[in-house]
C-alpha positions in Angstrom: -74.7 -1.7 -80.6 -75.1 -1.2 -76.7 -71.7 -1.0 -75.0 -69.7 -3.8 -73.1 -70.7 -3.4 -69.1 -67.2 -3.1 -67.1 -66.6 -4.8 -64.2 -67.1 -2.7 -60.7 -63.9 -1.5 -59.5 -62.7 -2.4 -55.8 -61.2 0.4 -54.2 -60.3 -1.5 -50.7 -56.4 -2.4 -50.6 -55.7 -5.8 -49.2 -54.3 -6.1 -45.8 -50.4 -6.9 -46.0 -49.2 -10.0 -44.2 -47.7 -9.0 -40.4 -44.3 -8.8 -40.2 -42.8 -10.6 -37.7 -40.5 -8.0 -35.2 -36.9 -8.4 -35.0 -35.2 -10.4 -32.3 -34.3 -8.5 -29.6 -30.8 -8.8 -28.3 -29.9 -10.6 -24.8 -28.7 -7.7 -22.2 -25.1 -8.1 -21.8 -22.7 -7.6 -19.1 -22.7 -9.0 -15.4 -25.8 -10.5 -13.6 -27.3 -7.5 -11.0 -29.5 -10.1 -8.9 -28.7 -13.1 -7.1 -29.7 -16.3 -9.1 -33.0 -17.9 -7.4 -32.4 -21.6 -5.7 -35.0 -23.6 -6.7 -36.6 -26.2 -4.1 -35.3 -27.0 -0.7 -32.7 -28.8 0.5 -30.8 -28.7 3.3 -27.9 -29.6 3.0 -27.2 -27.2 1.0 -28.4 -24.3 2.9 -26.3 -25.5 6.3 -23.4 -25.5 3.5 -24.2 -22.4 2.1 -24.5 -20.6 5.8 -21.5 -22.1 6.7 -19.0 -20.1 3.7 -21.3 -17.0 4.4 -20.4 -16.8 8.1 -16.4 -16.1 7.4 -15.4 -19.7 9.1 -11.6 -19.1 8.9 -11.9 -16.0 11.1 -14.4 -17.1 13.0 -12.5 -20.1 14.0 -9.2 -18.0 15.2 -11.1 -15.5 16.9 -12.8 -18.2 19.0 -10.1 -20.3 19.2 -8.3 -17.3 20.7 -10.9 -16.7 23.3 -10.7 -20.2 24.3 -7.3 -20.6 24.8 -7.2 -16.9 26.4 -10.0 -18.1 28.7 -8.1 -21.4 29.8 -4.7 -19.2 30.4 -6.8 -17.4 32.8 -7.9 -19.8 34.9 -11.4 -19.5 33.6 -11.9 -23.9 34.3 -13.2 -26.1 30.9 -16.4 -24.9 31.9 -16.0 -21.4 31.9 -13.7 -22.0 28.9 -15.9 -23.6 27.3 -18.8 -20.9 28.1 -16.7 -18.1 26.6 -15.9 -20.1 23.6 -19.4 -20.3 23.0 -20.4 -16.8 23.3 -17.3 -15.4 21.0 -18.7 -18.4 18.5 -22.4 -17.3 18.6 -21.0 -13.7 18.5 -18.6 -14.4 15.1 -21.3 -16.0 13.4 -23.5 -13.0 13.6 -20.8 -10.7 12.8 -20.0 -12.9 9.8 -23.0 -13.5 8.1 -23.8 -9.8 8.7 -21.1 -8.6 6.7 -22.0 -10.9 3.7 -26.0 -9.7 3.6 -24.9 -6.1 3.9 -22.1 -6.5 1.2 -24.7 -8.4 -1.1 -25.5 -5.8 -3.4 -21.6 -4.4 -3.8 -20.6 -8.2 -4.0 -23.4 -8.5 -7.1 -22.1 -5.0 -9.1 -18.3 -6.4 -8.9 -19.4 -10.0 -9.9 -18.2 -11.9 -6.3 -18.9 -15.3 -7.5 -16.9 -16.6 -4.3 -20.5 -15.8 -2.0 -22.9 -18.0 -1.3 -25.1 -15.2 -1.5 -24.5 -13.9 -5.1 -24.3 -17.7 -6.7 -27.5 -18.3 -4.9 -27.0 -21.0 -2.5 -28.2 -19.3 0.1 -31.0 -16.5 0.0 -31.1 -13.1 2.0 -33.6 -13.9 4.4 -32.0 -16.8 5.3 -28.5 -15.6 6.2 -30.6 -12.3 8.0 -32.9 -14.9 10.4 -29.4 -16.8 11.0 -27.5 -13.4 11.7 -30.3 -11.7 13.9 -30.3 -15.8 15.4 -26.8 -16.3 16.3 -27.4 -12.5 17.9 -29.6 -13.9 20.5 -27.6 -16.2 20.9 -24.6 -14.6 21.6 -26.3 -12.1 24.2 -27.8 -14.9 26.1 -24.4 -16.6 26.6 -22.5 -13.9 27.2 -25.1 -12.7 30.0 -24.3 -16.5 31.6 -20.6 -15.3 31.9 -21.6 -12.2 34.2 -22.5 -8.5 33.9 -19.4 -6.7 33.6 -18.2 -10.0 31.3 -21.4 -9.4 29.1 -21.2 -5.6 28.7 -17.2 -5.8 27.7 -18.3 -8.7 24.8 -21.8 -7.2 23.5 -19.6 -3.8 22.9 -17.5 -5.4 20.9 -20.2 -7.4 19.0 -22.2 -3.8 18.4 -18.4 -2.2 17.3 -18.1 -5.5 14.7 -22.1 -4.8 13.4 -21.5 -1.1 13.2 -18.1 -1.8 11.1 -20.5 -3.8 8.9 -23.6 -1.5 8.6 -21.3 1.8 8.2 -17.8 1.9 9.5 -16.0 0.1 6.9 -16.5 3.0 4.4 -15.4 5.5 6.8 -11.8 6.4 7.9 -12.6 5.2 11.1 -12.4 1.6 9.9 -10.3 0.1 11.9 -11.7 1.7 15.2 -14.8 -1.5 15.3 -11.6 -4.0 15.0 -9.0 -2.5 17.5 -11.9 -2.0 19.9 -13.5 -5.2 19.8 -10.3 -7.4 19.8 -8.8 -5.0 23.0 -12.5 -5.7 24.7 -11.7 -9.7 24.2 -9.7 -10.4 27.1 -12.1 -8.0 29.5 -14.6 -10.6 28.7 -12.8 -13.3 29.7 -11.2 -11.7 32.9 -14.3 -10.4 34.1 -16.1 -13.3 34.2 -13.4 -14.2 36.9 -14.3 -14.2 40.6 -14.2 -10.5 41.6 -14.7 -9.7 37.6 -10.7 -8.3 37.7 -9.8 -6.4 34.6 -7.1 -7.7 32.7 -3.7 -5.9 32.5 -3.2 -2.6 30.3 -0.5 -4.3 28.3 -2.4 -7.8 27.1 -6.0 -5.1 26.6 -2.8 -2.9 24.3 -1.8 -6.2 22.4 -5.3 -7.4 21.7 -6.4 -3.9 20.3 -3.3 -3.6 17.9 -3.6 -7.1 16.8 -7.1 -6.6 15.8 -6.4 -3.1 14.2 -3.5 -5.0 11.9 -6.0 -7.9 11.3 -8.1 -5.2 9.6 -5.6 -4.0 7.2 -4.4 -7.2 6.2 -8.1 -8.6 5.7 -8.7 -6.0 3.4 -5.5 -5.9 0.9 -7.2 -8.2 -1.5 -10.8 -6.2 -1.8 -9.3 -2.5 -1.9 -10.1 -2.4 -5.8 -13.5 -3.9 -5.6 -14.1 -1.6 -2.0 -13.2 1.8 -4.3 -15.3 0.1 -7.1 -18.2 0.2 -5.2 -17.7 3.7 -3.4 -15.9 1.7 0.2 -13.6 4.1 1.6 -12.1 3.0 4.6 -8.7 4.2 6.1 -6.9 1.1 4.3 -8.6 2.2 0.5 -7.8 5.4 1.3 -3.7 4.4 2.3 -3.8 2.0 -0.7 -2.6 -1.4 -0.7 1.3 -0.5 -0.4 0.7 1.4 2.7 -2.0 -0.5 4.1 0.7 -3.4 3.8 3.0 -2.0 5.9 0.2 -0.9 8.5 -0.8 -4.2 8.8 2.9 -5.6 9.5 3.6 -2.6 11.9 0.7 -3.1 14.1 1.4 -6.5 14.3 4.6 -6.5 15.2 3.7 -3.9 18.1 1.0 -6.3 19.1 4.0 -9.0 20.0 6.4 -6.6 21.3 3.3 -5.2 23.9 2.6 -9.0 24.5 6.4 -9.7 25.2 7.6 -6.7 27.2 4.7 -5.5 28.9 4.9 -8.5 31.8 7.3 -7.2 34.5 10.4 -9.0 34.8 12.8 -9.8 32.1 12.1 -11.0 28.6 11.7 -14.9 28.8 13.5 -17.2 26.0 9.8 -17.9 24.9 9.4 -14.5 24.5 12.4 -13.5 21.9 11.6 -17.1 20.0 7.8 -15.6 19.6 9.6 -11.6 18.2 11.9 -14.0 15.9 8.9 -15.7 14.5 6.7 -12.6 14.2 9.5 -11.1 12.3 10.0 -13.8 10.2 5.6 -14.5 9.3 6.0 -10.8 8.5 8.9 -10.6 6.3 7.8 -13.3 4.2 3.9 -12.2 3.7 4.3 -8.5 3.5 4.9 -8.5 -0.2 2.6 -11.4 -0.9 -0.8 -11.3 -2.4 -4.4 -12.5 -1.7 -5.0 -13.5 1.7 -1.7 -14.2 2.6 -0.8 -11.4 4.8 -4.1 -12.1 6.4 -2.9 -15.5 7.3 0.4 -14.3 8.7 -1.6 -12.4 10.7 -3.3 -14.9 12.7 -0.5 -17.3 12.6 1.4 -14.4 14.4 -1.6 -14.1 16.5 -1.5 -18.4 17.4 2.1 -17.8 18.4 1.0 -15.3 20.9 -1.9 -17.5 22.2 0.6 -20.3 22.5 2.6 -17.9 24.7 0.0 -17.0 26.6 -0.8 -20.6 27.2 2.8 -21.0 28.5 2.9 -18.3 30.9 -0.7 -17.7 32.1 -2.7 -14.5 31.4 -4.7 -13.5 34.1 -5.4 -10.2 35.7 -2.6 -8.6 37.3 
């Protein structure tokens, strides 16, 4: 009988199915790079410029020179030259400090920027720094030599503060010297470019020096966050506080009794007032100390207004 024939074996294994791989998780935490705007519009780039150039401050500080220029004698036309100049000037200074913040304002999650929510992009706000630069030294050059020279200092002081003062304990050098070159640009551009008197150049410098402490209350956590060490982070906010009130409160007492003759009745109203914005926003938060600030620094415009402030 001849033996059953077996089928051949097959040796080669099937191939398994592929697995599919596991989902991988979504990254958590905050977003490290500014959301891209998608198309073009307008609008919304003249809007987003316009919160990135610091208008608040930009408006006072111009406002100031205007009114500063007019107390001088300076005409609507020179008046209006010198507000032009400071405005051009602000506007750089402003959306410089928001491209050079960007990438601390990203790591602490600033969602209060044009620039991190992605309204505006960095090259845009660079081309409108860099143009509002040129513009600015043009116009100032219109008001005179020794007018120009006193302004573009304090333009380079404001840039420098952006680009690498502010984490320095020199911090508050860019703001006193800038502010105490303000009325030597408008004075200068006087006939015979006069210089303005020692005590309105002390008043301007010690308002600007106060302006810096009280502008920065609200960031010191972020600042030391993101390795910012300027004189005010390294006071901390209770003593920065009382910085900002102090130099303040000089700036009005230079801007009162440095005149010669007697203190006017204008004069003790605007100390009463200054003592009064700065007892009630010293202990307050945010940018209310800020705001005292410059209303303290309106009151002393609006004296200035009332008494003239030319060269002596």
């Amino acid at each position: 009988m001849s033996a059953r024939a077996r089928p051949a074996r097959v040796d080669s294994a099937r191939p398994e199915p592929a697995r599919p791989e596991p989902a991988r998780p979504e990254p958590s935490g905050p977003v490290r790079a500014a959301p891209v705007r998608s198309g073009f519009a307008p609008g919304a780039v003249a809007g987003g410029l316009l919160r990135a150039c610091h208008p608040v401050p930009a408006a006072a500080v111009t406002l100031f020179a205007a009114a500063l220029a007019a107390a001088s004698g300076r005409g609507a036309a020179g008046s209006a030259l010198t507000a032009g100049a400071v405005a051009a000037g602000q506007l750089s200074v402003g959306w410089c400090n928001d491209r050079a913040d960007l990438s601390r304002d990203l790591a602490t999650g600033r969602r209060d920027k044009p620039l991190t929510t992605g309204r505006v992009r960095p090259a845009e706000v660079s081309a409108a720094a860099l143009a509002a630069l040129l513009c600015c030294v043009a116009l100032s050059v219109a008001c005179g030599p020794g007018a120009a020279a006193a302004h573009l200092v304090g333009v380079a002081a404001a840039w420098a503060y952006n680009l690498r003062l502010k984490a320095t304990a020199a911090s508050w050098l860019p703001y006193a010297l800038a502010f105490g070159l303000l009325p030597a640009f408008v004075t200068l551009g006087l006939p015979g470019a006069p210089w303005p008197p020692p005590w309105l150049t002390c008043a301007a410098a010690l308002l600007g020096a106060g302006a810096h402490f009280a502008n920065v209350l609200p960031d010191i956590a972020d600042d030391l966050a993101t390795g910012i060490r300027g004189l005010p982070q390294r006071l901390g906010a209770r003593w920065s506080a009382a910085a900002a009130a102090l130099l303040v409160a000089a700036s009005t007492v230079c801007l009162v009794a440095g005149p010669p003759g007697r203190i006017t009745p204008h004069g003790w109203t605007l100390l009463a007032v200054t003592a009064g914005l700065l007892a009630a926003t010293a202990r307050a938060h945010g940018r209310i100390p800020f705001a005292g600030s410059m209303a303290v620094a309106g009151a002393d415009v609006l004296l200035l207004l009332l008494h003239g402030a030319g060269p002596p």
